[in-house]
C-alpha atoms as a printed R data frame, in Angstrom:
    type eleno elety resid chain resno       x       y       z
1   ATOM     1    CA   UNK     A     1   0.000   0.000   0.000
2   ATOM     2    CA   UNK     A     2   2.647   2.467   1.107
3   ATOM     3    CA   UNK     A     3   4.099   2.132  -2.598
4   ATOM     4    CA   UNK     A     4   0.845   2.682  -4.246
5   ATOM     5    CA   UNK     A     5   0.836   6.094  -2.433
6   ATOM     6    CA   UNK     A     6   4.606   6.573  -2.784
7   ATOM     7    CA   UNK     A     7   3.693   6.243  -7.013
8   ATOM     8    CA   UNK     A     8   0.988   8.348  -7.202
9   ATOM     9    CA   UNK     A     9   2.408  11.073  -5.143
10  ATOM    10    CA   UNK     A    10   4.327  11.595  -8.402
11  ATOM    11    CA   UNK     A    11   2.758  14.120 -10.910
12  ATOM    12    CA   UNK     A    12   4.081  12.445 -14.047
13  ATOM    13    CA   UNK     A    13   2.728   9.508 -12.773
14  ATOM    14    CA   UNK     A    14  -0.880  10.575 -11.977
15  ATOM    15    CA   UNK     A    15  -0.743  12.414 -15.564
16  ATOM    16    CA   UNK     A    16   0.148   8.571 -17.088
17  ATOM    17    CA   UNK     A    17  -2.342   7.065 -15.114
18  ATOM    18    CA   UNK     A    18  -4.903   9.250 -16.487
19  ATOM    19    CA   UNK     A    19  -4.518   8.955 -19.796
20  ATOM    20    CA   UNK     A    20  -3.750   5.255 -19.573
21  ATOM    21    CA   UNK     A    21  -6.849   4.603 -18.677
22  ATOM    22    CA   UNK     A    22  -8.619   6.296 -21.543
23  ATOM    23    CA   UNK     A    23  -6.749   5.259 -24.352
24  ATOM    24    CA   UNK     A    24  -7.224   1.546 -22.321
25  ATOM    25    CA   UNK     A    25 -11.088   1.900 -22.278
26  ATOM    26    CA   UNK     A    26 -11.003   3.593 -26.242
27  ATOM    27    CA   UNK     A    27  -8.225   0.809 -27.431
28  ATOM    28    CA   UNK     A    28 -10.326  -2.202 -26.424
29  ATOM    29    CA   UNK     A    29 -13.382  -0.385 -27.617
30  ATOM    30    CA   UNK     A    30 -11.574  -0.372 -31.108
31  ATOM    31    CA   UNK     A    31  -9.684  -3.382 -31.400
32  ATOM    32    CA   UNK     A    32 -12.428  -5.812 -30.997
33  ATOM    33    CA   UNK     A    33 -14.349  -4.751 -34.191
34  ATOM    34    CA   UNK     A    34 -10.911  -4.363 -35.659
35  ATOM    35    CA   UNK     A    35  -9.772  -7.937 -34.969
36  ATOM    36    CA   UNK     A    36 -13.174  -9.215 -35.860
37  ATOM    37    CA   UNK     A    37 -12.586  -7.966 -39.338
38  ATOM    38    CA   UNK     A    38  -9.281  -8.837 -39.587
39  ATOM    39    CA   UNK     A    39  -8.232  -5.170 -39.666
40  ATOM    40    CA   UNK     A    40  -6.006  -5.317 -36.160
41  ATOM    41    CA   UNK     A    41  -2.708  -4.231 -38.529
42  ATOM    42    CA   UNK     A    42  -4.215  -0.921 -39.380
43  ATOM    43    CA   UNK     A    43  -3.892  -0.026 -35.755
44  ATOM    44    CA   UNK     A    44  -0.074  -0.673 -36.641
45  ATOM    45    CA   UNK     A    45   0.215   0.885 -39.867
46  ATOM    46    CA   UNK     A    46  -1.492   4.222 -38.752
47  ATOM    47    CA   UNK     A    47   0.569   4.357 -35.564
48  ATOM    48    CA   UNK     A    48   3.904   4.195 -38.082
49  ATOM    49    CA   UNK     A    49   1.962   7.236 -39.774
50  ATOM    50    CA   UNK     A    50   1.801   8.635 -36.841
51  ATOM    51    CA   UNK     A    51   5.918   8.334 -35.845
52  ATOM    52    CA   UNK     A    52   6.533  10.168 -39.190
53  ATOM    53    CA   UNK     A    53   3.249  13.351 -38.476
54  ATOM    54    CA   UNK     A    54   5.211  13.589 -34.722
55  ATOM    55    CA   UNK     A    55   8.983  13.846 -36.550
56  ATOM    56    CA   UNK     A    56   7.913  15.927 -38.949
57  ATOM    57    CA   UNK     A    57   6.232  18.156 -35.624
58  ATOM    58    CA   UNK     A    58   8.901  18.570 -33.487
59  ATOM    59    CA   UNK     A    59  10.811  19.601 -37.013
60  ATOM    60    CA   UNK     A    60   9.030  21.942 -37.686
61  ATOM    61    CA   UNK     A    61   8.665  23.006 -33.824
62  ATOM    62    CA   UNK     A    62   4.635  22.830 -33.902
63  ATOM    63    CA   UNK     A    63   2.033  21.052 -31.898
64  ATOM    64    CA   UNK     A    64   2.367  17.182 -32.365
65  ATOM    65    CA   UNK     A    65  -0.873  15.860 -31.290
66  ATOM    66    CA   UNK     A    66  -2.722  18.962 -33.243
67  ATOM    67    CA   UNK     A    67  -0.606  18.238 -36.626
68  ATOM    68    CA   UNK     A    68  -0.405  14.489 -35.938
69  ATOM    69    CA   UNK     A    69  -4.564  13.361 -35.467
70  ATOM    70    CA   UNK     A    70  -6.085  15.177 -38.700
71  ATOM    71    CA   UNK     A    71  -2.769  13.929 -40.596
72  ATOM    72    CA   UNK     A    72  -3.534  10.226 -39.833
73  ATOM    73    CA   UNK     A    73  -7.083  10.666 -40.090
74  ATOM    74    CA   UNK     A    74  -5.830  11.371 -43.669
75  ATOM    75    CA   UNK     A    75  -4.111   8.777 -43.825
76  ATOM    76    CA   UNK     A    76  -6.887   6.186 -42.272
77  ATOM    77    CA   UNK     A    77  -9.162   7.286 -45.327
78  ATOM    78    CA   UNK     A    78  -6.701   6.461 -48.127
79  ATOM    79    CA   UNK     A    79  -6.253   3.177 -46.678
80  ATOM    80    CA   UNK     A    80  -9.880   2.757 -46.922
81  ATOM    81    CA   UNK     A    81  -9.285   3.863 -50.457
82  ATOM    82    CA   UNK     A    82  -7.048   1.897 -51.242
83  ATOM    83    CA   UNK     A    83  -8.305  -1.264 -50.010
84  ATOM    84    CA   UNK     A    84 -11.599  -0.583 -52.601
85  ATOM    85    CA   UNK     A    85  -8.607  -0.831 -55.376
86  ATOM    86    CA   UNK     A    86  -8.746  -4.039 -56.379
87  ATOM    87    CA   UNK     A    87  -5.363  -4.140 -57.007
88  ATOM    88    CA   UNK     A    88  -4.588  -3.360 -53.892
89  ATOM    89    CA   UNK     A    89  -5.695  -4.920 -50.895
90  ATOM    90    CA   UNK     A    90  -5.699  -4.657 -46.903
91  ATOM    91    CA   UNK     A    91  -2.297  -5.386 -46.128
92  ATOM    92    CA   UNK     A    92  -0.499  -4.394 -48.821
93  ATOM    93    CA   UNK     A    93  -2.187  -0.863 -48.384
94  ATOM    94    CA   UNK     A    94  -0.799  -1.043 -45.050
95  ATOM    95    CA   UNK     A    95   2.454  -2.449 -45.669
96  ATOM    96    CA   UNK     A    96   3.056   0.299 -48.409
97  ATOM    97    CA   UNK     A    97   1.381   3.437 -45.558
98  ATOM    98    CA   UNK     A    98   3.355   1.916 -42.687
99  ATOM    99    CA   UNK     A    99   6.924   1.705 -44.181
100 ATOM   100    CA   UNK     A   100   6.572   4.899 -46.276
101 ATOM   101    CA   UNK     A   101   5.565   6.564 -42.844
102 ATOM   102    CA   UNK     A   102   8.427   5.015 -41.271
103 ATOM   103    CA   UNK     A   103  11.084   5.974 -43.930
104 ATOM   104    CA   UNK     A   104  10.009   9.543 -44.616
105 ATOM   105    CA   UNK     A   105  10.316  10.353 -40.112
106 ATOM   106    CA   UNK     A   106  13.694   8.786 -40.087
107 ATOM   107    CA   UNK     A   107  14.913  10.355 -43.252
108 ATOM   108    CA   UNK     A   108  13.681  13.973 -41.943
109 ATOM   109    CA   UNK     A   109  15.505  13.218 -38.763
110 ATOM   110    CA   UNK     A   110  18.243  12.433 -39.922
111 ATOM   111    CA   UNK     A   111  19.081  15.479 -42.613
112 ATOM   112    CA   UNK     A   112  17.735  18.329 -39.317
113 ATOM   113    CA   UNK     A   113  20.802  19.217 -37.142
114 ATOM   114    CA   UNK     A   114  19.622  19.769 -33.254
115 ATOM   115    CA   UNK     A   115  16.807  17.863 -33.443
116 ATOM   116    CA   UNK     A   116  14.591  17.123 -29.791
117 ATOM   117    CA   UNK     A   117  15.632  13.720 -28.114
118 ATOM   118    CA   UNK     A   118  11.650  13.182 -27.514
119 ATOM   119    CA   UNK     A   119  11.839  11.623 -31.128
120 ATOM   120    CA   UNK     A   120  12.564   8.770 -29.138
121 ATOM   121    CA   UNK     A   121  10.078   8.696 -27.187
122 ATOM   122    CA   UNK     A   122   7.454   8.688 -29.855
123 ATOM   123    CA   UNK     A   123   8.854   5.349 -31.267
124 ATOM   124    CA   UNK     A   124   8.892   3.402 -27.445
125 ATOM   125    CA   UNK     A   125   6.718   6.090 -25.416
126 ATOM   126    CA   UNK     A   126   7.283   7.630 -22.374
127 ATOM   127    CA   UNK     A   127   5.536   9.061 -19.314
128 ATOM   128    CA   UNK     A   128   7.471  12.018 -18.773
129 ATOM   129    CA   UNK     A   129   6.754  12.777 -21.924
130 ATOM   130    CA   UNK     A   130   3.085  13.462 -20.982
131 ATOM   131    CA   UNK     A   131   2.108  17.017 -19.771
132 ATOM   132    CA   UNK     A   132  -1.103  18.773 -18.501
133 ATOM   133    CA   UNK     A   133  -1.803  19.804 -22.332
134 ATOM   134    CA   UNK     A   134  -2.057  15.987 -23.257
135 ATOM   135    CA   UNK     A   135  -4.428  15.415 -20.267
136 ATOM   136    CA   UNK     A   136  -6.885  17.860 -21.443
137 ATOM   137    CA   UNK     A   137  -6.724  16.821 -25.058
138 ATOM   138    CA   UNK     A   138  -7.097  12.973 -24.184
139 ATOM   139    CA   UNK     A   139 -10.111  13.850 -22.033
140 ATOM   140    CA   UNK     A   140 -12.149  15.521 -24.800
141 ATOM   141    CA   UNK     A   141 -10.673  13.568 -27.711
142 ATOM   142    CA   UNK     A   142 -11.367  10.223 -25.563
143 ATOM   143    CA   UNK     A   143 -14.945  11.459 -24.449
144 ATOM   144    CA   UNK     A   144 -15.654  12.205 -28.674
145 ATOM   145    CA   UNK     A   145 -14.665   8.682 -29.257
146 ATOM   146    CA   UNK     A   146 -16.785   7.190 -26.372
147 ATOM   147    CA   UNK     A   147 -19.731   8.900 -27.070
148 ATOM   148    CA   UNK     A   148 -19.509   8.171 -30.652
149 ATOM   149    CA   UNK     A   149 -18.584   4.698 -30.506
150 ATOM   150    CA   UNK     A   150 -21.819   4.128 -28.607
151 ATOM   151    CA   UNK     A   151 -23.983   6.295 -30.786
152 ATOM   152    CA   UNK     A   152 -23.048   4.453 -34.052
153 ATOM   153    CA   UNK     A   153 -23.113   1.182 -31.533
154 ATOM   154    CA   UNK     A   154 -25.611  -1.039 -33.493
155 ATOM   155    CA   UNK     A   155 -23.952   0.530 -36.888
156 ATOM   156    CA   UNK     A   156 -20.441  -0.767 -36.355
157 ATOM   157    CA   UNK     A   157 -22.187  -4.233 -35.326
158 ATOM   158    CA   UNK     A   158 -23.709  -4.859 -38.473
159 ATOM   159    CA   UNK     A   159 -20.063  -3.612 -40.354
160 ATOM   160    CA   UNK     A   160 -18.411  -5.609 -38.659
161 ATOM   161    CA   UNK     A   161 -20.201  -8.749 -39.481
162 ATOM   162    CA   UNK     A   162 -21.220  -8.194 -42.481
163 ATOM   163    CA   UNK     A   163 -20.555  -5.531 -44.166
164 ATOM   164    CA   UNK     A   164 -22.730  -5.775 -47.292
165 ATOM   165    CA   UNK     A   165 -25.915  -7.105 -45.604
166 ATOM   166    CA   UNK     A   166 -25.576  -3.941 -43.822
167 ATOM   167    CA   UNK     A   167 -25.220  -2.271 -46.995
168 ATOM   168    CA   UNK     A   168 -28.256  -4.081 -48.620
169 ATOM   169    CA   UNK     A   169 -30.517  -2.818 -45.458
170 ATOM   170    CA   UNK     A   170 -29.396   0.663 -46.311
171 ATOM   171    CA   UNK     A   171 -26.692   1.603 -43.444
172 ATOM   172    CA   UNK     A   172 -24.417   4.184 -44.758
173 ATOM   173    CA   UNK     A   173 -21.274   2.076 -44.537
174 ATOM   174    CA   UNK     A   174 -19.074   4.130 -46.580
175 ATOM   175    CA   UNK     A   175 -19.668   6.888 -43.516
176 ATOM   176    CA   UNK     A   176 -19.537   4.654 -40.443
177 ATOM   177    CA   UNK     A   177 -16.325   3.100 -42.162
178 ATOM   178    CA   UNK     A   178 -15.030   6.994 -42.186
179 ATOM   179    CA   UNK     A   179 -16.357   7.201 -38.542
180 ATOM   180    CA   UNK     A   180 -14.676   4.064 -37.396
181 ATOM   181    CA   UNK     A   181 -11.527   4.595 -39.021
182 ATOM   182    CA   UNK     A   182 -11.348   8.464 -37.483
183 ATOM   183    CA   UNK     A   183 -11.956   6.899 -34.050
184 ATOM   184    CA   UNK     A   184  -9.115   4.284 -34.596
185 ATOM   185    CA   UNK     A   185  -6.568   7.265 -35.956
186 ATOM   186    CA   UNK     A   186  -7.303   9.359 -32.412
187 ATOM   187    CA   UNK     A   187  -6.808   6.103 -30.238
188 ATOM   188    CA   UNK     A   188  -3.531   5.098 -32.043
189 ATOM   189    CA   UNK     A   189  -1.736   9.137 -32.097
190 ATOM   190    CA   UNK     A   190  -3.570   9.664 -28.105
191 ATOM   191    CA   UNK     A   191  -1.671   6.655 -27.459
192 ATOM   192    CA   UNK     A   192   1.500   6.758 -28.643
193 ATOM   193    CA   UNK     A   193   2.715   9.057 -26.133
194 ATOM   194    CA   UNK     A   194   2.456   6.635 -23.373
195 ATOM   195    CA   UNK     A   195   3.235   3.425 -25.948
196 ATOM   196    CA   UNK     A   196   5.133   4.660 -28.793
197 ATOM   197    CA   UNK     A   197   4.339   3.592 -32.326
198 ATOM   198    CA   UNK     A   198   5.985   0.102 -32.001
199 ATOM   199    CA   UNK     A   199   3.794  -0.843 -29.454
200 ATOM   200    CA   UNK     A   200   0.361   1.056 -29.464
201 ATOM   201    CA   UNK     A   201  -0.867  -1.199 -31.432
202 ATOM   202    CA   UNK     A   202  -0.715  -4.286 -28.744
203 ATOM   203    CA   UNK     A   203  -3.430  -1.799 -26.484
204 ATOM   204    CA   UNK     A   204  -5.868  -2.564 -29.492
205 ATOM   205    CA   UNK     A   205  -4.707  -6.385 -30.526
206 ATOM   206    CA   UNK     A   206  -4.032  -7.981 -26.999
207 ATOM   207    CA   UNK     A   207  -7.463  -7.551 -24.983
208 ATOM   208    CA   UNK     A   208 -10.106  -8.541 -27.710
209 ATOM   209    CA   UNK     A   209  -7.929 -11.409 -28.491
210 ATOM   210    CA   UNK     A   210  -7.748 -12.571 -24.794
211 ATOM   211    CA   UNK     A   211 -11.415 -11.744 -24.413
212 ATOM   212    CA   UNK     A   212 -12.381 -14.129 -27.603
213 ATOM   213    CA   UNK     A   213 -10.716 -16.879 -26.120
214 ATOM   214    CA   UNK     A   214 -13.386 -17.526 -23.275
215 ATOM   215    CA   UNK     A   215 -16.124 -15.092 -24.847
216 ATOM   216    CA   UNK     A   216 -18.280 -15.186 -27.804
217 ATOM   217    CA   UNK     A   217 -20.865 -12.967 -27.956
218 ATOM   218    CA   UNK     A   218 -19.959  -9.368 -29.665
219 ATOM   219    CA   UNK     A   219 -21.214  -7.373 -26.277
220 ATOM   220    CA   UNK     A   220 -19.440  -9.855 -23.669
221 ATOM   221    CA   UNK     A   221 -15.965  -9.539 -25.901
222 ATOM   222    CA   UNK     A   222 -16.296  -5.775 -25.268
223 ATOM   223    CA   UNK     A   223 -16.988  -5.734 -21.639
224 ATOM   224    CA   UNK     A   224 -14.432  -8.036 -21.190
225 ATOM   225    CA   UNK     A   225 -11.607  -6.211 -23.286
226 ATOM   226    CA   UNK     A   226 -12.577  -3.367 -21.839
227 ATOM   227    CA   UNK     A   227 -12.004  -5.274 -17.915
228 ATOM   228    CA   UNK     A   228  -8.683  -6.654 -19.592
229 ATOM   229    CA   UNK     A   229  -6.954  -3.557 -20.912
230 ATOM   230    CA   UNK     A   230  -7.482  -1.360 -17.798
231 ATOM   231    CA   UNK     A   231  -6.084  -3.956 -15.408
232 ATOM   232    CA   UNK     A   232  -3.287  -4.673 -17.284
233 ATOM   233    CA   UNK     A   233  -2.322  -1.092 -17.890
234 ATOM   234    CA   UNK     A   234  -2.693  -0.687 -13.991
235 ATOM   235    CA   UNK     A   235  -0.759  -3.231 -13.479
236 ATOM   236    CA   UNK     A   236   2.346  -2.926 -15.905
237 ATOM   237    CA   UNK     A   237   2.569   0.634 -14.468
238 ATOM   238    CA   UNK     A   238   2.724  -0.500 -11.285
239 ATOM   239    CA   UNK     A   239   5.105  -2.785 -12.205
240 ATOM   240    CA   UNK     A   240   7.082  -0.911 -14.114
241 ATOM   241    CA   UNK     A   241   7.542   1.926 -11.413
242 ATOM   242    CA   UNK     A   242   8.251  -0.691  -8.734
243 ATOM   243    CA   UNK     A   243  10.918  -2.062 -10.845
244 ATOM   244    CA   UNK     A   244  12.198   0.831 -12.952
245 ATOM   245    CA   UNK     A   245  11.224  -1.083 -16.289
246 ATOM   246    CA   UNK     A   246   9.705   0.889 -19.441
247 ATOM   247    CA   UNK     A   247   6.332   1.598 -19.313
248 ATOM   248    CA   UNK     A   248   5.099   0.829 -22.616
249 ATOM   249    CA   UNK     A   249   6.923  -2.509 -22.756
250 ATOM   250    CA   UNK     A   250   5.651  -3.888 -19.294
251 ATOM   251    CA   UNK     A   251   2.040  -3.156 -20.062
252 ATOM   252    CA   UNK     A   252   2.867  -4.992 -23.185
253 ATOM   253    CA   UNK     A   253   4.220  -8.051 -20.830
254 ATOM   254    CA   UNK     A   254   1.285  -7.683 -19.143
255 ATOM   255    CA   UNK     A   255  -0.509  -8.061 -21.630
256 ATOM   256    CA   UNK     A   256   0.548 -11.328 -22.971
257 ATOM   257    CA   UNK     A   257   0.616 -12.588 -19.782
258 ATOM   258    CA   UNK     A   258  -3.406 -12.277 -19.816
259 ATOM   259    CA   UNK     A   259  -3.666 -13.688 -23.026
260 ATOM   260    CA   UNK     A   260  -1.606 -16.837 -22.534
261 ATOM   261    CA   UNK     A   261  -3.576 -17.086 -18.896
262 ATOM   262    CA   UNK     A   262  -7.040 -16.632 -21.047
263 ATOM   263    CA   UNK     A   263  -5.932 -19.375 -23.554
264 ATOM   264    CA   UNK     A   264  -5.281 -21.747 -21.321
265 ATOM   265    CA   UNK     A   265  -7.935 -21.214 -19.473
266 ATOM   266    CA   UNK     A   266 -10.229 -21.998 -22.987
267 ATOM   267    CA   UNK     A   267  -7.892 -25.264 -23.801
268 ATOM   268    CA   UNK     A   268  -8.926 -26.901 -19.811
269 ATOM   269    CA   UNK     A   269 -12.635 -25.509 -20.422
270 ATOM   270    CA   UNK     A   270 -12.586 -27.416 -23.836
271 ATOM   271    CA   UNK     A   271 -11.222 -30.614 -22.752
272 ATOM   272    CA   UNK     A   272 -13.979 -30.476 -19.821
């Protein structure tokens, strides 16, 4: 107890815990109609756009989250594009966003002289990188995606599922697909503060995935990511202050630890 008190009498701490808990809650939100359509890279890709928006921001000595979230929202809506090409499909469109993302950060950084050491911290996270400004912004941009998540609830069911039933039954899925893909670009650049973009992407993969392994229905997969992702970002920060670890990578741990608890769990249920 006396150490729970010690870390939270920490500002930097109490900032990370705030926010980790949002993009927690918004993450597991996302990732389990994301891994349901076997989308759960995008989170990946767009988090790689997001590395390059943030270099190209501290470059240029402006606001990252501000230049970062409508760039990637960009971004999320020429993937969409692209996977509609039909020569062109899901991961490819990824695999060409992601590592043109990836080169064109690192290739800025490289030619600037002087450039701020927080670069770093984009591509692993930190928590001291996290300051009152982020707070604010993660509370209103994680409150947009909450409310709207559960507004266009019973819309990104049907997408999810199927896609052109919903279509035939007239939901606009060219717009929800917009909607979703908009909520998914705030998560990933929210996150990558306290992640980075090599591992934001696990906050959206790991919790649906554990979830799915003892849950089936669409509304008990969410409740349960949901349950997942907070307590293993409590946790791996806990963990990771106790024991001086990174952040990012310990929640990650943490994780996987669920996971590989949940599956066996569902392997001694099924031989029951």
């Amino acid at each position: 107890m006396s150490s729970i008190v010690e870390m939270f009498s920490y500002t930097f701490i109490v900032r990370a815990f705030i926010v980790g808990i949002l993009i927690s809650l918004c993450a597991s939100l996302i990732g389990v109609s994301l891994v349901l359509r076997r989308n759960s890279m995008i989170g990946d890709g767009l988090s790689h756009v997001g590395f390059g928006a943030f270099a190209i921001a501290t470059v240029l000595g402006i606001a990252p989250l501000e230049f970062a979230i409508p760039l990637v929202i960009v971004v999320s809506f020429l993937i969409l594009r692209l996977n509609d090409n039909s020569k062109i499909h899901g991961d490819s469109a990824i695999a060409i966003i992601s590592a043109s993302s990836l080169a064109i950060g690192t290739f800025i950084i490289s030619i600037t002289k002087g450039v701020n050491t927080d670069i770093n911290n984009y591509l692993f996270g930190s928590i001291l990188s996290i300051n009152e400004k982020d707070i604010i912004v993660s509370i209103i941009l994680s409150i947009i995606v909450i409310l709207l998540y559960v507004f266009s609830y019973n819309k990104i069911f049907a997408i999810t599922f199927d896609e052109r039933f919903a279509k035939s039954i007239g939901v606009k899925t060219d717009l929800y697909n917009m909607i979703f893909a908009s909520l998914c670009s705030i998560v990933v650049v929210l996150g990558m503060r306290l992640m980075g973009s090599l591992l934001i992407s696990s906050l959206i993969i790991f919790p649906t995935l554990s979830s799915m392994q003892l849950f089936k229905k669409f509304k008990s997969v969410i409740i349960s990511s949901i349950i997942i992702s907070i307590i293993s970002f409590i946790v791996g920060l806990y963990i990771s202050f106790i024991y001086a670890t990174p952040t990012g990578a310990t929640i990650v741990i943490a994780n996987l630890i669920v996971f590989l608890l949940f599956k066996l769990l569902s392997i001694i249920r099924i031989k029951k």
